[in-house]
N, C-alpha and C positions, 0 to 999 in steps of 0.2 A: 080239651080236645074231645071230639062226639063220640059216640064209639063206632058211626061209620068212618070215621077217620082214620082210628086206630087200627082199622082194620085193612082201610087201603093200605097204609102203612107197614104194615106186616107182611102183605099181601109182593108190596116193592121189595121190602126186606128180601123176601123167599126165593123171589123169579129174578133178583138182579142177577146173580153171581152165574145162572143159567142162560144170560143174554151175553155176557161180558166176555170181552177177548174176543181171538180166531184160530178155533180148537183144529180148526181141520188145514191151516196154513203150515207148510214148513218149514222151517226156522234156516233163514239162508246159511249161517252157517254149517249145516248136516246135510249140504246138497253140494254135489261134483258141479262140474261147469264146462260144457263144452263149448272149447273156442273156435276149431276144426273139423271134418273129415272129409278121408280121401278114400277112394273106392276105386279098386283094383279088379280083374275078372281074367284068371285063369284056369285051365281043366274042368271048364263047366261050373265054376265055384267064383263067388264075389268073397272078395276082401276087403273087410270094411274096416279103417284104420279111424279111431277116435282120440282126438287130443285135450285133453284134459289139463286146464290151467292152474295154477296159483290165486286165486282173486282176492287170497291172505296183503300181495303185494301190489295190484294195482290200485288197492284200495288207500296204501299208505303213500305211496309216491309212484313214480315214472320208473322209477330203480329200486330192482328186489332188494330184498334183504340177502345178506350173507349166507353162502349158506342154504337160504332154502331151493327147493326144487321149481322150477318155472314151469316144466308140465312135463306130464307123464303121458306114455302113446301105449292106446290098446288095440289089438288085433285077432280076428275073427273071421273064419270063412263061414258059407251058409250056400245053398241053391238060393236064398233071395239073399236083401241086403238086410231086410227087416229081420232073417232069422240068424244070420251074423250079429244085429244088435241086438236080437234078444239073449245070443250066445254069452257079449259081454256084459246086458245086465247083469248076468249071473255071479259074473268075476269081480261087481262091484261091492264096495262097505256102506256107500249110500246113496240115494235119489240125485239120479241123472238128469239135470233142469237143458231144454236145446234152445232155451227165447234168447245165448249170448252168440250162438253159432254166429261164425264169421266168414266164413267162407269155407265153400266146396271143392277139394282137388278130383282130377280125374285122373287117373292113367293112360297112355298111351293106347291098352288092350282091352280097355271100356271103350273107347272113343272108336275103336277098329271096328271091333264085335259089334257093334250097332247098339248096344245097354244104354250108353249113355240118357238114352229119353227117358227110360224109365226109370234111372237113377232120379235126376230133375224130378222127374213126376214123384217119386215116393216122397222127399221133402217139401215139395208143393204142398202136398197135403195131410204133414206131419202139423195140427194147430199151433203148436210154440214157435215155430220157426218163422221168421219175417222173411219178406220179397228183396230185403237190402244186404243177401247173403252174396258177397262176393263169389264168384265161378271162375276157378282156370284149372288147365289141362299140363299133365306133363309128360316127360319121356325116363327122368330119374325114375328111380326108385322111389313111392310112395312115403315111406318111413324116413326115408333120407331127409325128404325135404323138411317134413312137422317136426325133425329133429331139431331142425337150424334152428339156432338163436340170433337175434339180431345182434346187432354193433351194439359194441359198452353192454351186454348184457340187459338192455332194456324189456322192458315189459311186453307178452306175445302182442298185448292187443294194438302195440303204436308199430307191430310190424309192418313190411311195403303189403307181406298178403290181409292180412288183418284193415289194415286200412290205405289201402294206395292211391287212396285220394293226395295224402302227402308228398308222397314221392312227385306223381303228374304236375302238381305244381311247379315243380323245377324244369321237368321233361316229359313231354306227354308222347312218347315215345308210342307206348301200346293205348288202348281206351280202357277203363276196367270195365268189367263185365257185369250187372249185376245181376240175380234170376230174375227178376221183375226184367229187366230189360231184352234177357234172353230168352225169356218168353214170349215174350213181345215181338223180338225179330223171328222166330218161326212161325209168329203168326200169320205174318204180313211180307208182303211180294220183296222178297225171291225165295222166304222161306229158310234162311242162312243167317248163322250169327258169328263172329269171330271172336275166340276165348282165349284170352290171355294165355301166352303159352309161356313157361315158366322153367329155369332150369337152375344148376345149381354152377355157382364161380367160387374162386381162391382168389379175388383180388385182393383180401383185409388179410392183413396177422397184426396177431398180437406179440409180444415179447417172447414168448413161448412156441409159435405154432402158427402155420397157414388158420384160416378164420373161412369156414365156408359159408356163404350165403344165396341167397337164392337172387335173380335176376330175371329180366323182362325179356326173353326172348324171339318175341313173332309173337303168331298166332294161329292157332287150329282153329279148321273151319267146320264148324255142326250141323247141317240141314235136319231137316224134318222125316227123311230118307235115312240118316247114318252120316257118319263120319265123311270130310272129305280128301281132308290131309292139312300139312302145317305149310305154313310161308313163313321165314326164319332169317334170322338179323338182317342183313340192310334189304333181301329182298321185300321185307315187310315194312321199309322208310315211309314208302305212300301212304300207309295208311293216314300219318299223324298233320298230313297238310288238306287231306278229306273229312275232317273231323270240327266241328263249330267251335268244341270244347275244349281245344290243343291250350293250353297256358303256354308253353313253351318247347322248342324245340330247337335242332340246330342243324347249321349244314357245313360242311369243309370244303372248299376248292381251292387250287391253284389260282392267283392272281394273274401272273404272268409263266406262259409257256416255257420260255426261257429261261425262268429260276426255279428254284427249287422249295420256294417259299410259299409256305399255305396260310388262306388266313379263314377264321370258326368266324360264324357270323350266328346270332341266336335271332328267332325268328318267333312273334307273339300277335296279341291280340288278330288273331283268323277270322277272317269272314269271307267262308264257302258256299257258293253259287251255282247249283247245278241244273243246267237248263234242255230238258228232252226238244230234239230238235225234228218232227215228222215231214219224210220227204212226201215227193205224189207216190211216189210206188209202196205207200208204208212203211220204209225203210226208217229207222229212228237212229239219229246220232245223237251225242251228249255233249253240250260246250260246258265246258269249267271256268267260273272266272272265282278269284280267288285274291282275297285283301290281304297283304299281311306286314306289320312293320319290323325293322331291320336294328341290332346294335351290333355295332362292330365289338370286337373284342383282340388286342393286343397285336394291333399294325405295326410293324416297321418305320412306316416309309408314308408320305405324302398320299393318296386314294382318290381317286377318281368315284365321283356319287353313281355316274353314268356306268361306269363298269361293272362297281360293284353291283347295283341294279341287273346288268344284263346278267352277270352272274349268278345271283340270287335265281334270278326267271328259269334261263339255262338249269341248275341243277335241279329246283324244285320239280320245275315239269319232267324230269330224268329221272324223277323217283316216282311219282304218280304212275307213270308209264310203267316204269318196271314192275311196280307193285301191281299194277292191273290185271299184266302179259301172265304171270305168275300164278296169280289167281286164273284165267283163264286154262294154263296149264290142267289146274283143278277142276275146272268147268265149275266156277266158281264168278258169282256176280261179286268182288271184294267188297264195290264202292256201291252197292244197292239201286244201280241202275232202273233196275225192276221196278220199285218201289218209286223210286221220283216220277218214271212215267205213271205208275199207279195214280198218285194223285194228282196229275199235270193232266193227263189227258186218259181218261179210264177206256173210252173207246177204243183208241188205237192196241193199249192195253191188252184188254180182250181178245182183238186178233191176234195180236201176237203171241199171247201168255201160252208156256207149257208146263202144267205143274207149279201156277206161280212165279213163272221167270222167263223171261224174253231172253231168245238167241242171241249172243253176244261175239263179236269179232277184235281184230285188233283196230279192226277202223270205227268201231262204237263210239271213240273217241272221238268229238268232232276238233273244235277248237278251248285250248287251253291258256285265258291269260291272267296273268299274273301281275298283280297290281303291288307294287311296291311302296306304300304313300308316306313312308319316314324312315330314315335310315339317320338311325342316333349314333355318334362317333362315342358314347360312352363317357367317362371322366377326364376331361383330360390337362394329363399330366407333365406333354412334354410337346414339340415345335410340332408333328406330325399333324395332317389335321386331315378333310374329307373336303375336297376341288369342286365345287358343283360346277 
C-alpha cells in the first residue's frame, strides 16, 4: 500500500464517525403525539384542548393493551391560541411532534364569536400539520368529547372523528370535512362550507355502565363573514342525496296509508346533476336531476316496483326541500347554488353576485327529478317478492 493511500485511508478512518447517523433527529420514542385539538373562546380567552395519544398501542394492534392509558387531554387558556400552546408546552416531559393531528374540534363560542378563521388560519400555517386534518364543530363540552373512547376500547386513531371515512361507508349521512376542503369552499362562490357537527349519545353500554359516544349530528354553517348557525338531524337529511360521494344512505316511509307498516329502503351509487337554468329577465332557477339505486330491506308482504319508486321520489325530493328552506332560514346557499352558476355561466354570475352569492328564494328550485334505475329486492329468503 503507497503512502498516499495510507493516508486516504486514515483520512476515511477520522471523518467517518463525524458523517455517520442523524445526530440532530429525534428518537420517536421521546416525542408525545398529537391526535386532536379543540379550541374553545370564552371571557376574551381561547382554550386550547390537546389530546395526546398512546402510539405505545397502535403500533402493536387495533386493541390497547391492558391497562394502559389511550390519551391524555391538556388544557390551557391564552389571549391567542398559540400562547395557550405555548402554555402547555411548558407542562410537557417531551417534544410535541403535530405531522399525526387528526382532526380539529370547534366549539360552539368559536364559531359564534367570529375566531373561527383564525383558528383555521393558525394550523394552516403551523409546517407539520397536513391539509387532510379533519374539521367539525360542536355544542358539548370540548373535553367531553376527546374524552370518549370508542366501542370495544379500540384505538383513538380508527375512531368515526379520527377517521370517518369509515363510518360514511355504511351511511353518508353528513360529508366529512377536511381543511383542504374547507379552505377551498371559502374560497369559491358562495363563500360557505358546512362542518360536520358532532355531539355526544348513550346508545352503547357495556355490562357495567351507559357507554357515551359521540355521533353525526347536522351541520354548522362557516362563511367567510362568521358563523351562520347549525341545520340539525333530519332537517339536515338533504344534504346526503346532493352530494356525488354519498355510499350510502336510507329513507323510511309508510307503504300504505291504511297500515301502520313502514318499510327502510337503502339508497347508493348517486349521481347528482345540477343544472343553472337563466330566464330572459335574469332570473336563475336550478333543476336537480338525480340517479340513485334502491335495496329493499325486510318487506312483509308482496311490493309493487312502481310504488316503491314513486316513494322513494316522494320522500327523497321532501328532504332536499326541507334541507334547502332551512338553510335558507340561515341565509344560507346549503347546496352551493352559487358556485354551479359560477362555472355554468360566469356572466349571469356577475350580475347577480353579492359578496360571492346570488339571492336565493324558495322557488330557486326549479325542477327536481329523481331517477330510480334498480331497485334490488335484496336476499331473498322467503315467497314475498317485488310486482314489476
Amino acid at each position: 500500500m503507497t503512502r498516499k493511500n495510507v493516508l486516504l485511508y486514515v483520512c476515511m478512518l477520522i471523518t467517518a464517525p463525524l458523517i455517520a447517523g442523524c445526530w440532530d433527529i429525534m428518537e420517536p420514542q421521546r416525542m408525545y403525539y398529537i391526535n386532536a385539538i379543540g379550541v374553545d373562546y370564552e371571557d376574551n380567552q381561547y382554550k386550547v384542548y390537546l389530546q395526546i395519544i398512546n402510539f405505545a398501542d397502535v403500533a402493536k394492534s387495533e386493541q390497547p393493551s391492558t391497562g394502559a392509558m389511550p390519551s391524555e387531554i391538556g388544557s390551557a387558556e391564552g389571549r391567542t391560541i398559540e400562547e395557550a400552546i405555548y402554555k402547555l408546552y411548558r407542562s410537557v416531559d417531551q417534544e410535541i411532534f403535530w405531522g399525526h393531528l387528526r382532526f380539529l374540534l370547534l366549539s360552539e363560542r368559536v364559531m359564534e364569536h367570529e375566531h373561527s378563521l383564525s383558528v383555521i388560519d393558525t394550523f394552516i400555517r403551523v409546517r407539520e400539520t397536513r391539509y387532510q386534518i379533519w374539521v367539525y364543530c360542536t355544542k358539548d363540552p370540548i373535553k367531553d368529547v376527546l374524552l370518549v373512547t370508542p366501542i370495544l376500547q379500540s384505538s383513538l386513531t380508527s375512531s368515526k372523528l379520527s377517521n370517518p371515512i369509515g363510518t360514511t361507508e355504511q351511511e353518508s349521512f353528513i360529508e366529512p370535512k377536511s381543511l383542504r376542503n374547507l379552505v377551498i369552499g371559502l374560497n369559491e362562490p358562495s363563500h360557505e362550507v358546512s362542518i360536520p357537527y358532532v355531539s355526544l349519545t348513550s346508545s352503547w353500554e357495556n355490562v357495567d355502565e351507559p357507554v357515551q359516544e359521540t355521533t353525526f349530528a347536522g351541520v354548522g354553517i362557516l362563511s367567510k363573514d362568521g358563523f351562520k348557525g347549525f341545520i340539525q338531524n333530519t332537517a339536515a337529511r338533504g344534504n346526503q342525496w346532493m352530494f356525488d360521494k354519498t355510499s350510502r344512505g336510507e329513507i323510511t316511509f309508510k307503504l300504505h296509508e291504511q297500515q301502520h307498516d313502514y318499510l327502510t329502503v337503502d339508497l347508493d351509487k348517486l349521481k347528482v346533476k345540477v343544472k343553472p337554468i337563466v330566464r330572459s329577465n335574469e332570473s336563475v332557477t336550478f333543476n336537480i336531476d338525480l340517479h340513485v339505486q334502491a335495496t329493499l330491506n325486510g318487506f312483509k308482504e308482496s311490493v309493487n316496483s312502481d310504488e316503491i319508486r314513486a316513494h322513494i321520489q316522494e320522500t327523497v325530493k321532501k328532504e332536499i326541500i326541507e334541507t334547502y328552506e332551512e338553510g335558507l332560514k340561515l341565509d344560507v346557499d346549503i347546496y352551493r347554488f352559487s358556485e354551479y352558476l359560477y362555472r355554468a355561466n360566469l356572466k349571469t354570475w356577475k350580475t347577480l353576485e353579492k359578496d360571492g352569492k346570488i339571492p336565493l328564494t324558495k322557488d330557486s328550485i326549479g325542477k327536481i327529478t329523481i331517477h330510480v334505475t334498480k331497485i334490488n329486492p335484496g336476499r331473498k329468503t322467503y315467497e314475498e317478492t317485488i310486482e314489476k
